[in-house]
C-alpha positions, 0 to 999 in steps of 0.5 A, a space after each residue: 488786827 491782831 490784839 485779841 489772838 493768843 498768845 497775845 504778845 506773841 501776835 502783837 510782835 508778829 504785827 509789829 514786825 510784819 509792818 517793817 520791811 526785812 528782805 534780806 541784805 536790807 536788815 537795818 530797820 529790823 534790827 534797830 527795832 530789837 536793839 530799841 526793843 533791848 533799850 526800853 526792857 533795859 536788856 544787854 544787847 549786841 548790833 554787829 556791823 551786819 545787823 546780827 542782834 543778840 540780847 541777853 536776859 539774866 536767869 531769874 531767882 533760883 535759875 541761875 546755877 542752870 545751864 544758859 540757853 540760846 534761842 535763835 532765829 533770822 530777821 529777814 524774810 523771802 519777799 515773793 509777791 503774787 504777779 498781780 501784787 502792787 507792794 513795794 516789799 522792799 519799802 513797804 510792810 505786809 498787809 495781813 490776812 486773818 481768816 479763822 485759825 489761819 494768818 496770811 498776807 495779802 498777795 505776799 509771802 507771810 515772813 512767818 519764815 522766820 517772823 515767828 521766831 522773832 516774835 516768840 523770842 520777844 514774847 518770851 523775854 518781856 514775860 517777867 512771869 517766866 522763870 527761866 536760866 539766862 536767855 541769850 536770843 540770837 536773831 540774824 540776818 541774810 540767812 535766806 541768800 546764803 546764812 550770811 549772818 550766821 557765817 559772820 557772827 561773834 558767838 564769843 558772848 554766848 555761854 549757852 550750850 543748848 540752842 533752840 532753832 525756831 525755824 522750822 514749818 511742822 508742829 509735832 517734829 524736831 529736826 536734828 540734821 539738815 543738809 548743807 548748800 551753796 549757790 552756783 552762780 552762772 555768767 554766759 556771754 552772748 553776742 548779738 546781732 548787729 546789721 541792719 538792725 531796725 524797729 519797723 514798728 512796736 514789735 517787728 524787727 529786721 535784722 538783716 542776718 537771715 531772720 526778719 519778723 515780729 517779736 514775742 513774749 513767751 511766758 510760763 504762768 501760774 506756777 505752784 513754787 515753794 522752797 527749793 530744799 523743803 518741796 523739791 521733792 514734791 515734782 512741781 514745774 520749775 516755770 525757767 526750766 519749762 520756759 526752757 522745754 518750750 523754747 526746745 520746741 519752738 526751736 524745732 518749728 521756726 527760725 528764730 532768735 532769743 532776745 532776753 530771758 528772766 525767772 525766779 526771783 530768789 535761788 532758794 525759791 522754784 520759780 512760780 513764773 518765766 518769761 522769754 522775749 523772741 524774734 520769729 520769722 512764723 506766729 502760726 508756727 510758734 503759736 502752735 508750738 506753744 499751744 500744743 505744748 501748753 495742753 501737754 503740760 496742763 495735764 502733765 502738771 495738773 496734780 503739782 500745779 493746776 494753775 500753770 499756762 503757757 501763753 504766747 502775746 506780742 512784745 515791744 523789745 529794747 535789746 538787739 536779737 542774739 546771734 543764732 550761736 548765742 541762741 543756741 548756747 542759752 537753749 544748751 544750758 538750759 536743756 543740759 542742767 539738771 535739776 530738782 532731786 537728784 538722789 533720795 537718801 537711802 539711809 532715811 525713807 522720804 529724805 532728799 539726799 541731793 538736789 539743784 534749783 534753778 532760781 534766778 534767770 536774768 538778761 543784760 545786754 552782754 550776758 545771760 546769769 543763772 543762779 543754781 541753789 545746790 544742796 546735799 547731806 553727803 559732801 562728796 555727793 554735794 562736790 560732785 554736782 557742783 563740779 558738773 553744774 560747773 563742767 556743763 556751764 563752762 564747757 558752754 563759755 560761761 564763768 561760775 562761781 559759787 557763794 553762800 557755802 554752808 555745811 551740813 549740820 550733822 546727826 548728834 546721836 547723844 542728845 540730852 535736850 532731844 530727850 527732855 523735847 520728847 518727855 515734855 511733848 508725850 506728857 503735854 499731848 500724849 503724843 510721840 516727837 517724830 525726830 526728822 533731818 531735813 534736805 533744806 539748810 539751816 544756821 545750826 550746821 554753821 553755830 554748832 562748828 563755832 560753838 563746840 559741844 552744841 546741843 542744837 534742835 530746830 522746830 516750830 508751828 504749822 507754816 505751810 508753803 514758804 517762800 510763796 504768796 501762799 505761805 499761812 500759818 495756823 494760830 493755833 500750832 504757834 499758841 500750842 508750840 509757844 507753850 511748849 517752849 515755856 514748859 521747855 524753858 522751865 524745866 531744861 
């Protein structure tokens, strides 16, 4: 579908890859197509027992004395798919959208997060018209639950000092700083009633411990979503969080009981939908909760998240109802957390110095799990919240525990490739490169504390809304930028 968009090897990789299945801690089959991709161009190549790929490319004639580069980028993508989208993205490819100068995929995430890399790297090394120093093109995995990739990599074949991070959304920027992150992981035990515990009938319940009546599902829909570092700041409705402010009020009107709650799917994603599975002894009550609630929200929203709604239906159940103590708790994390941008920085105007994210909210039969996605440019500031995320959750008879700690990636004032990205960029378009630090995380906090004297820039085409079914890219920025990386190659 692709065959006649230009650059058109770099569109022909993108098609390739996009027909491979590649959510993250499911790599195999990505990786095996850039190891055969090493094989048939007849390329030194490395697969690590992760799936990590870095392939080599010897410099050509009369670039060999020059200073060696890496290229780098991960395989795997965020997989969010529309409520209404049938794929298996664990098992299934993406079908691509082309709708003049922008490329999406129907009803799913794109994966130009950080597909473009991927694309571009193989491009680049298959061009036998390019002249160029040795090329070491680093692709990893998992880099969007945690940076496992990175974190587990041998750099030790790597001899090149200048690394070129494609992974960033904004044509026109280069990114030299981003914050560093973990994930907060929240286990809180729930009891739940057991006497006389009886279906009556689809969705009518008699516990026998106070509180009888029908079970509903109530559901915050239609939210806008996007990356919980790189949109955090722009106020759209995290749906668990405002499921949470719903349930606040319904817990004001009625008796009730929560039976199962669920939100999100990625920590590193605000959640788009939620939904809450309750028993209550009074529809006309909750049902006016809900609507009123509905309405305020709407327009609270409207700027952010125009589709968002509230709704209220019945629900067929498969758990007992908690107990009213467990109820409580649950409603107690989900109101005490903060969350979203905690302090702005005031040392760069318009950047994110602190946040939180709740991403994944889900429901066994003996414990409610919360997934909090923390991230911070000052490590006491990033210390500090993690200790009160932990404190609340604790203080409420949860475990915690945290992964995929990665550092911040430090502002380099001296940057020889920073100034040779900036003298290129002004002569190709007459233009100013903005030099940014970024609140989202990236792998050049992690490569540039294994590889000492790392000169690292991350940047990369027009890619708007990542991390949701509305992510596109526009054709033209990726044919603009991969020329800029030629000329970048040529002359560094």
């Amino acid at each position: 579908m692709l065959e006649n968009i230009k650059p058109e090897r770099v569109f022909y990789y993108f098609e390739e890859i996009s027909k491979i299945p590649r959510p993250s801690y499911h790599e195999k089959e990505i990786s095996d197509y850039l190891v055969n991709f090493a094989k048939d161009h007849g390329l030194e190549y490395i697969q690590d027992e992760l799936y990590n790929v870095i392939i080599i490319k010897p410099a050509t004639a009369g670039y060999e004395k020059k200073p060696a580069i890496v290229i780098q980028g991960h395989m795997d993508m965020v997989c969010e798919k529309t409520s209404d989208c049938q794929k298996d993205m664990d098992h299934e490819g993406l079908e691509l959208v082309l709708d003049g100068d922008i490329l999406s995929a129907k009803g799913t995430t794109l994966g130009g997060d950080d597909g473009i890399a991927v694309a571009y790297a193989l491009a680049l090394l298959e061009d036998e018209d390019l002249k160029h120093p040795r090329l070491e093109v680093v692709i990893t995995v998992s880099e969007e639950v945690g940076m496992d990739g990175a974190r587990g990599i041998d750099v030790s074949p790597l001899q090149g000092r200048i690394f070129l991070n494609i992974d960033s959304e904004m044509e026109g920027q280069c990114l030299a700083s981003c914050a560093g992150g973990g994930t907060c992981h929240i286990s809180l035990p729930v009891s739940r009633d057991d006497e006389k515990w009886t279906v009556l009938d689809g969705h009518s319940i008699d516990v026998g411990a106070g509180i009888s009546g029908h079970t509903y599902r109530v559901s915050v829909t239609g939210g806008k979503g996007g990356h919980s570092g790189a949109q955090i700041h722009m106020g759209r409705a995290n749906a668990t969080v405002l499921l949470g402010r719903v349930l606040r009020s319904i817990n004001g009107s009625c008796e009730w009981r929560l039976i199962s709650i669920t939100g999100g799917t990625k920590d590193n994603a605000i959640p788009r939908e939620a939904s809450a599975v309750i028993l209550a002894e009074d529809e006309e009550k909750i049902r006016s909760a809900v609507e009123a609630l509905d309405k305020a929200v709407s327009a609270e929203f409207s700027a952010t998240d125009p589709e968002l709604h509230i709704e209220l239906e019945p629900a067929s159940c498969d758990m007992k109802p908690m107990s009213g103590e467990s109820t409580d708790r649950v409603l107690l994390l989900l109101s005490s957390m903060p969350n979203g941008v905690r302090r702005m920085s005031r040392d760069i105007e318009g950047l994110v110095e602190t946040s939180l994210n709740l991403g994944i909210t889900a429901t066994e039969e003996g414990e409610v799990s919360f997934a909090f996605s923390i991230r911070s440019s000052v490590a006491s500031a990033y210390e500090a919240l993690r200790q009160k995320v932990t404190y609340v959750a604790e203080s409420l008879g949860a475990k915690t525990e945290m992964s995929g700690e990665y550092p911040a990636w430090e502002y380099v004032a001296k940057s020889p490739l920073r100034e040779k990205m900036i003298s290129i960029y002004r002569d190709m378009t007459g233009k100013e490169l903005k030099v940014f630090a970024i609140h989202a995380g990236l792998e050049c906090g992690i490569f540039a504390g294994k590889m000492p004297g790392l000169d690292a820039v991350s940047f990369g085409p027009d890619i708007w809304d990542i991390h949701t079914p509305d992510e596109h890219l526009s054709v033209s920025s990726v044919a603009r930028v991969y020329d800029f990386i030629k000329r970048l190659i040529q002359e560094l």
